[in-house]
N, C-alpha and C positions, 0 to 999 in steps of 0.2 A: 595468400591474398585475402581468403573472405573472412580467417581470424585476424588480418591485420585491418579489416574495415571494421568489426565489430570491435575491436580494441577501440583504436582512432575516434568512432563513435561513441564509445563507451565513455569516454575522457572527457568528450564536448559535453556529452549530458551531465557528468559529475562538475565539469565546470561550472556547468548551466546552473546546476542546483547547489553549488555552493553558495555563487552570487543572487540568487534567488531567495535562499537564508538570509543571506548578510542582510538584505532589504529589507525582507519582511522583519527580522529583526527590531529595524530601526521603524517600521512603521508600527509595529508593537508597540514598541517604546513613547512612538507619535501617540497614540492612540489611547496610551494609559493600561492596554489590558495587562491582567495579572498572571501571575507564573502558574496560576492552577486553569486555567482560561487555557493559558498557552501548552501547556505539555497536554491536555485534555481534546481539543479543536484546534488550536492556531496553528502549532507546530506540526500536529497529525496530516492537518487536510495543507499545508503547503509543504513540508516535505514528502507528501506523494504525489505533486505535481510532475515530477520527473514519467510515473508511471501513469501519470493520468495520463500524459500527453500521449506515451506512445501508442494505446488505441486509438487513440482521437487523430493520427497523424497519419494511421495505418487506414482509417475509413477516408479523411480528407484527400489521401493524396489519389496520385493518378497511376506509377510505376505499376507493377505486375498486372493478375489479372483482380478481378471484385472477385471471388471466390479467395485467393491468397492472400488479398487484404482484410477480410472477412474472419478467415483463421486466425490470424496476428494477432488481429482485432480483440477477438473473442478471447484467444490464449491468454494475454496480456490481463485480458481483464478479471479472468477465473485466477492465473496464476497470484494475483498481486494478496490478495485476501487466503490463500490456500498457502503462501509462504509465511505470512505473517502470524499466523492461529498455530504455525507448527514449525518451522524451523527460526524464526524470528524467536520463539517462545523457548526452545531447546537450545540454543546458543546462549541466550539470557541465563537460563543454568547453569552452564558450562562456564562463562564467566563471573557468576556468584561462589561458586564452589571451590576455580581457582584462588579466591580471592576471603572467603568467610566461610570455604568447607561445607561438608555433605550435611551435617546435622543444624544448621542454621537456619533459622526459618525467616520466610518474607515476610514483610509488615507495611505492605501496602493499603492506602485509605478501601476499604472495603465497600462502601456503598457505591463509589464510582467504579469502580471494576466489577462488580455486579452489575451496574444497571450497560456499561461497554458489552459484555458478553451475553445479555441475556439480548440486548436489541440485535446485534451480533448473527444471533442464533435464527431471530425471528426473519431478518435480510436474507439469510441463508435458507431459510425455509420458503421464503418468496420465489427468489430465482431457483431454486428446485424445484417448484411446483412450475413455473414458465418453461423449465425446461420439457416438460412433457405436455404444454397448451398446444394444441395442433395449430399451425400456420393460418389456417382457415378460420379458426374464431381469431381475430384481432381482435374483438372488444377484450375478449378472455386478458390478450397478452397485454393491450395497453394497461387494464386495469391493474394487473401485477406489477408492472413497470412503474404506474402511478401510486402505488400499494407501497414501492422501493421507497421511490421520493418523499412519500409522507410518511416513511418508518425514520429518514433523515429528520426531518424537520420537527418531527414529534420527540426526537431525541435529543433535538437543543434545544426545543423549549421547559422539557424535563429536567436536560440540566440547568438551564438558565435557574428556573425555578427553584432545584435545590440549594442554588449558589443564594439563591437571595433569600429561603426562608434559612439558611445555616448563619446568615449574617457575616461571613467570612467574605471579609475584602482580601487578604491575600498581599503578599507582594506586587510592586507590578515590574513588568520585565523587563531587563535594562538590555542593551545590545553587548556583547563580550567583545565586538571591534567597533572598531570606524568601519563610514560607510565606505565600498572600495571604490566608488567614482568620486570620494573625497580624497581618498588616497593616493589616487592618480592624478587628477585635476583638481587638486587643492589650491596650489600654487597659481591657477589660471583664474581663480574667483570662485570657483565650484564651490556652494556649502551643503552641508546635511537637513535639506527644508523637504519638505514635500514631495515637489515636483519632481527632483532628482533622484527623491528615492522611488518614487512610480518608474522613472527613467529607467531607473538600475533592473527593477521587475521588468521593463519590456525587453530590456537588451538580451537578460540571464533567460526570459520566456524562450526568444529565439534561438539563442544557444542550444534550446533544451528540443526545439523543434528541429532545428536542424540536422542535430546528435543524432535523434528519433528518428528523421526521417535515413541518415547513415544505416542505421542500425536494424532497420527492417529490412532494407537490403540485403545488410547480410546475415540475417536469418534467413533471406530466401535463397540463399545461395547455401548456407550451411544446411537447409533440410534436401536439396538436390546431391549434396554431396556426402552427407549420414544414412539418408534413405528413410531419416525420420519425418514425420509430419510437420506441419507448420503448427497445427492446433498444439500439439504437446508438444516441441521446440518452445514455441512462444509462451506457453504457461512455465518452463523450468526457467529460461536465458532471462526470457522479461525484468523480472520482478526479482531476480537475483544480480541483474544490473542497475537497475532504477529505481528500487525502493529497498533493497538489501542494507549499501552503502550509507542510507541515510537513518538506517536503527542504529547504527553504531552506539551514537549517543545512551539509548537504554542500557547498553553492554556498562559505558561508563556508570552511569548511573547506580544500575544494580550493583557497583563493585565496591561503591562508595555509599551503601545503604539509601542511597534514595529509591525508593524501593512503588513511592505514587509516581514519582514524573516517569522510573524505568516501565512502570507497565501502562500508564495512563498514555505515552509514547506510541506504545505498539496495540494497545486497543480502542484507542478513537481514532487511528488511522484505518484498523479493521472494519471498524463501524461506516466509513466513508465511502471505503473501497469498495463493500460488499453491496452499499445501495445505490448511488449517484449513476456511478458507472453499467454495471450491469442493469439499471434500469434502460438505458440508452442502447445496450447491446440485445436487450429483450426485444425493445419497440425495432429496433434496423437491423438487425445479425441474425443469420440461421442459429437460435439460442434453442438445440435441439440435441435428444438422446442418444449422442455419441459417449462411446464408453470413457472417453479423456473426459468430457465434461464431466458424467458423473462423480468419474472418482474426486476431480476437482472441487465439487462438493461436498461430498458425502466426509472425506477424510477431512477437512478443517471443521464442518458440524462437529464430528467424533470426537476431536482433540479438544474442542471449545467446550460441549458439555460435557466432557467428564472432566475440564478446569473449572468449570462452575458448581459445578459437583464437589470436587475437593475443597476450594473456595468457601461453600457455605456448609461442609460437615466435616472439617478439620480445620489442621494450620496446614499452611502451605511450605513446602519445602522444593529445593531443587530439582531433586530426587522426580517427585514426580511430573517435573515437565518433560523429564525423559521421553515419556507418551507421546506428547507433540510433536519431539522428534520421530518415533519410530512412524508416525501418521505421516511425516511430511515423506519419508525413505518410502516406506511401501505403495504411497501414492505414485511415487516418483519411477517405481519398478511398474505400475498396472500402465502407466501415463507413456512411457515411451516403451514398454511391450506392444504395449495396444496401438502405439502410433509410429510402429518401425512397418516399414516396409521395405524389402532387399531392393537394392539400385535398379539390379536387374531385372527388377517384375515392375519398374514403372514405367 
């Protein structure tokens, strides 16, 4: 019963963010932005709307107790940024190698994935210093929180900035379908204008809140019956359900040499994930030195600077995003070691 809620739920989110794609798509398209635009920000910060939602769903809602929502919360928000710096980045190997071999090197635009991981690093170094601000100085914590927010905004005005002294206008980005409330209600007068595509975002948003809100459920039901925690539950299942599913694309990508939109994909969603959100879970969530959190840090920092490391004193190969992966695995060993508890001692 509680893998067949976390299924069921699972579907409706992936529904949710398909149609939530197809939109924004088209509102890309409305909008003019270019395909370096979109694989960089557009694409990053709405397909991790799926994982945004689900802490945001986990504090709003009202089910269990605030302590259990809390965990979710938190998990969800550590795990999204800690899958993506290391097994998002190790799979991206794995499907290059199947496809162009061990000896092949990537040849992605270098200045944009430099300035991805190094802002990256610096987000990541914020909420690891909040992680140890005692509860008691709030000026401490809000200021880190606001510290998140303006590592965000100072990172798109940086790249804004580079976009326009490079002088590259770019392709701009066409939608690969029709919009699906055209596709459905075509026939009835429904056109591809505006309105409908904001439409199509509210309906695909709901989907995604709904799914979310299924879906914490049954993590709360699957940590009563593993004997695992909710904080490390909700950092592995999270973000392996809701923002896993929607790197795929980079898999493509890297297999067919695109090799800027495969990693610009998966690191300005990192850049998102690791400020917006955990600034929010700093200022409202027990955002404190529990050993899941740590390692929830510490192992994506590792995997990131030593890809930025490789990045600017070599070429980059397959080979060594290996790393990534073995950061995301032994995370994954400290994270439900550290967060198993026997049934029967609770």
């Amino acid at each position: 019963m509680t893998v067949g809620i976390l299924v069921i739920a699972l579907l409706i989110i992936l529904i949710g963010a398909e149609v939530f794609t197809n939109a924004l798509e088209h509102l890309g398209e409305r909008l003019k932005i270019t395909e370096e635009m979109t694989s960089s920000i557009f694409t990053p910060v709405g397909t991790a709307l799926p994982a945004t939602m689900v802490p945001m769903v986990a504090v709003l809602s009202t089910f269990g107790t605030q302590s259990v929502r809390e965990e979710m919360a938190v998990g969800a928000i550590l795990g999204a940024p800690l899958m993506l710096a290391t097994l998002v980045m190790f799979l991206t190997a794995v499907a290059a190698i199947s496809r162009r071999g061990w000896e092949d090197h990537f040849s992605p635009e270098c200045t944009a994935l430099n300035r991805d991981l190094f802002w990256f690093l610096i987000a990541i170094g914020l909420g690891t210093a909040a992680i140890f601000a005692p509860h008691s100085m709030k000026w401490l914590r809000i200021l880190l929180a606001l510290g998140l927010v303006l590592v965000y905004i100072v990172y798109l005005v940086r790249y804004f900035r580079t976009s326009r002294q490079s002088g590259a206008k770019g392709r701009r980005i066409q939608a690969s379908e029709r919009l699906y409330l055209f596709r459905l209600f075509g026939r009835l007068g429904v056109t591809e204008n505006l309105p409908v595509i904001f439409m199509q975002l509210v309906i695909a948003t709901a989907f995604i809140v709904f799914g979310a809100q299924g879906f914490l459920q049954g993590v709360e039901r699957l940590s009563v019956w593993t004997g695992v925690s909710i904080l490390a539950l909700s950092m592995v299942i999270v973000p392996l359900a809701s923002e896993l599913p929607e790197k795929f694309n980079s898999l493509v990508w890297i297999r067919t040499r695109k090799d800027t939109l495969a990693f610009a994909n998966i690191t300005g969603a990192m850049v998102f994930q690791a400020t917006l959100l955990p600034a929010v879970g700093i200022m409202l969530m027990p955002w404190e030195p529990r050993p899941e959190m740590l390692a929830g840090v510490i192992f994506p920092f590792a995997a990131t600077a030593y890809l930025l490391f490789r990045l600017r004193h070599g070429n980059l190969r397959a080979v060594h995003l290996f790393v990534n992966g073995f950061c995301y695995f032994a995370c994954l060993l400290v994270v439900l070691g550290w967060g198993y508890v026997p049934v029967a001692a609770q």
